[in-house]
C-alpha positions as CSV (number, residue, x, y, z in Angstrom):
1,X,-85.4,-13.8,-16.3
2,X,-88.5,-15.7,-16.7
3,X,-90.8,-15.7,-13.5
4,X,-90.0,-19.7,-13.2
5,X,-85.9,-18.9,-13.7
6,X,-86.1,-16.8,-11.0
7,X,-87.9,-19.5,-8.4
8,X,-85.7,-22.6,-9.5
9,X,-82.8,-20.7,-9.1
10,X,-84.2,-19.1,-5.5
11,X,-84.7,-22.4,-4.9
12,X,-81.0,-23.7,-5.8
13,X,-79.0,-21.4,-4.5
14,X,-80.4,-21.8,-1.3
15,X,-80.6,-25.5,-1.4
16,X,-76.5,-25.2,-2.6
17,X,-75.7,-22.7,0.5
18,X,-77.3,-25.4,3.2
19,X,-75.2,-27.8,1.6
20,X,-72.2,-26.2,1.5
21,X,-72.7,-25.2,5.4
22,X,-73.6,-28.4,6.1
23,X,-72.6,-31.3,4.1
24,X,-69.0,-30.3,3.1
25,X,-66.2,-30.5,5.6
26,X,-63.3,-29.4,3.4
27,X,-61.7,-26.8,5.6
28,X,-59.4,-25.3,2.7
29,X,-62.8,-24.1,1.5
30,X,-63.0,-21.1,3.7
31,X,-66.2,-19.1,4.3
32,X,-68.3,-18.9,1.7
33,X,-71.1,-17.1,0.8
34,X,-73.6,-17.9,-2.4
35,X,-74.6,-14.3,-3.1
36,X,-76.7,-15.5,-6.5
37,X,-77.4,-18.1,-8.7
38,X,-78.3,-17.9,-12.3
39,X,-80.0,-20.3,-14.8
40,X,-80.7,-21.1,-18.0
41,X,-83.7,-20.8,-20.1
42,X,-83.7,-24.3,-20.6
43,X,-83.0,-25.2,-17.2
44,X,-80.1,-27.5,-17.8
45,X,-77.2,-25.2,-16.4
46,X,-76.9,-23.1,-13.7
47,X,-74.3,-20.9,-12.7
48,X,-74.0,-20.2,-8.9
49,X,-72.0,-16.9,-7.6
50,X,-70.1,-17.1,-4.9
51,X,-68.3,-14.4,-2.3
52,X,-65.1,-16.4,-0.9
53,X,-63.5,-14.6,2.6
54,X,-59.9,-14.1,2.0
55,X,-56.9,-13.1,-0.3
56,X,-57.1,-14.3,-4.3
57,X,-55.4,-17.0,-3.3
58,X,-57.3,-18.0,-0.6
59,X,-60.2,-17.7,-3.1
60,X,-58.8,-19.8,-6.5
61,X,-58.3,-22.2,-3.9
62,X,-62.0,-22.3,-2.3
63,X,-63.4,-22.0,-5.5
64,X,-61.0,-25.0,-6.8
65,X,-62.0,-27.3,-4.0
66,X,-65.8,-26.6,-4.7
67,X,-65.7,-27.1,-8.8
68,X,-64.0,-30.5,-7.2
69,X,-66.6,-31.4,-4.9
70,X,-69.4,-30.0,-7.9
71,X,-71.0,-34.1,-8.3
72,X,-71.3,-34.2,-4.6
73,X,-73.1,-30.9,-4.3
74,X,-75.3,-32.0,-6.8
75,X,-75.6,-35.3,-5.3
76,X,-77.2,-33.3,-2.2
77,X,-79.6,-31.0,-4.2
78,X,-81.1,-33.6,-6.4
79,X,-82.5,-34.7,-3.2
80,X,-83.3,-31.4,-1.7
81,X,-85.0,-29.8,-5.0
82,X,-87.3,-31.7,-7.0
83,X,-86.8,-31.3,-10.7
84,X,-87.4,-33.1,-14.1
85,X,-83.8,-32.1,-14.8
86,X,-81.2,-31.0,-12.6
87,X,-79.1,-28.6,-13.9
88,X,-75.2,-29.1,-14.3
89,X,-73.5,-26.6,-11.7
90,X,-70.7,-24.1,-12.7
91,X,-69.3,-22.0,-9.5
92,X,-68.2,-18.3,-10.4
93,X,-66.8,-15.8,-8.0
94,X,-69.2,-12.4,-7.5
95,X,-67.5,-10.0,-9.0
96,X,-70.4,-7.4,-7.9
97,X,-69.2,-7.5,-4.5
98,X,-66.0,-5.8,-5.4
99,X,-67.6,-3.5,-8.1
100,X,-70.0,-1.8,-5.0
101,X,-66.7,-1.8,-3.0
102,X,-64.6,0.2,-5.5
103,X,-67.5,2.6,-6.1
104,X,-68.2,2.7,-2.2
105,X,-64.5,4.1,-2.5
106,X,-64.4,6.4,-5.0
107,X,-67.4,8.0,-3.3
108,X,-65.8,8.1,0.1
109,X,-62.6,9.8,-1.9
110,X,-64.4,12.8,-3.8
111,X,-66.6,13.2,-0.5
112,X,-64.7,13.1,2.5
């Protein structure tokens, strides 16, 4: 990742976790986390990863209700980050959270 990927999406996916802490008041979201957020080379997309408290359900459902609420989030960070272009948002679950957990495990069985 380029040098001015990295910053825009620094700069997003810290822009995207104030507003989901403080603009959204959807409960059925749960507690969420933005772990990491990824753009493109042409800055019109980003993808932002997110680490959602609770079973799979609980998750779809979090991660439903904030692919719903995706205009108003960018609503809010076209006003908190200054670009030419803002990119379009796509939400995806963190799947390296549960990768360092499984291997956190298989280490804690072969060394106990």
């Amino acid at each position: 990742m380029q040098h001015r990927q990295k910053r825009i999406a620094d700069a997003i996916k810290d822009a995207v976790a104030e507003i989901i802490l403080e603009e959204l008041s959807d409960p059925k979201i749960g507690f969420v986390t933005v772990t990491r957020a990824n753009v493109s080379k042409d800055l019109k997309n980003a993808t932002i990863y997110l680490s959602i408290m609770g079973d799979t359900k609980k998750q779809a459902e979090g991660l439903k209700r904030l692919d719903h609420a995706r205009n108003f989030i960018r609503y809010h960070l076209a006003r908190r980050v200054k670009l030419r272009y803002l990119p379009e948002l796509r939400f995806a679950r963190d799947e390296i959270l549960d990768q360092e957990k499984r291997i956190g495990d298989i280490l804690d069985h072969l060394n106990p």
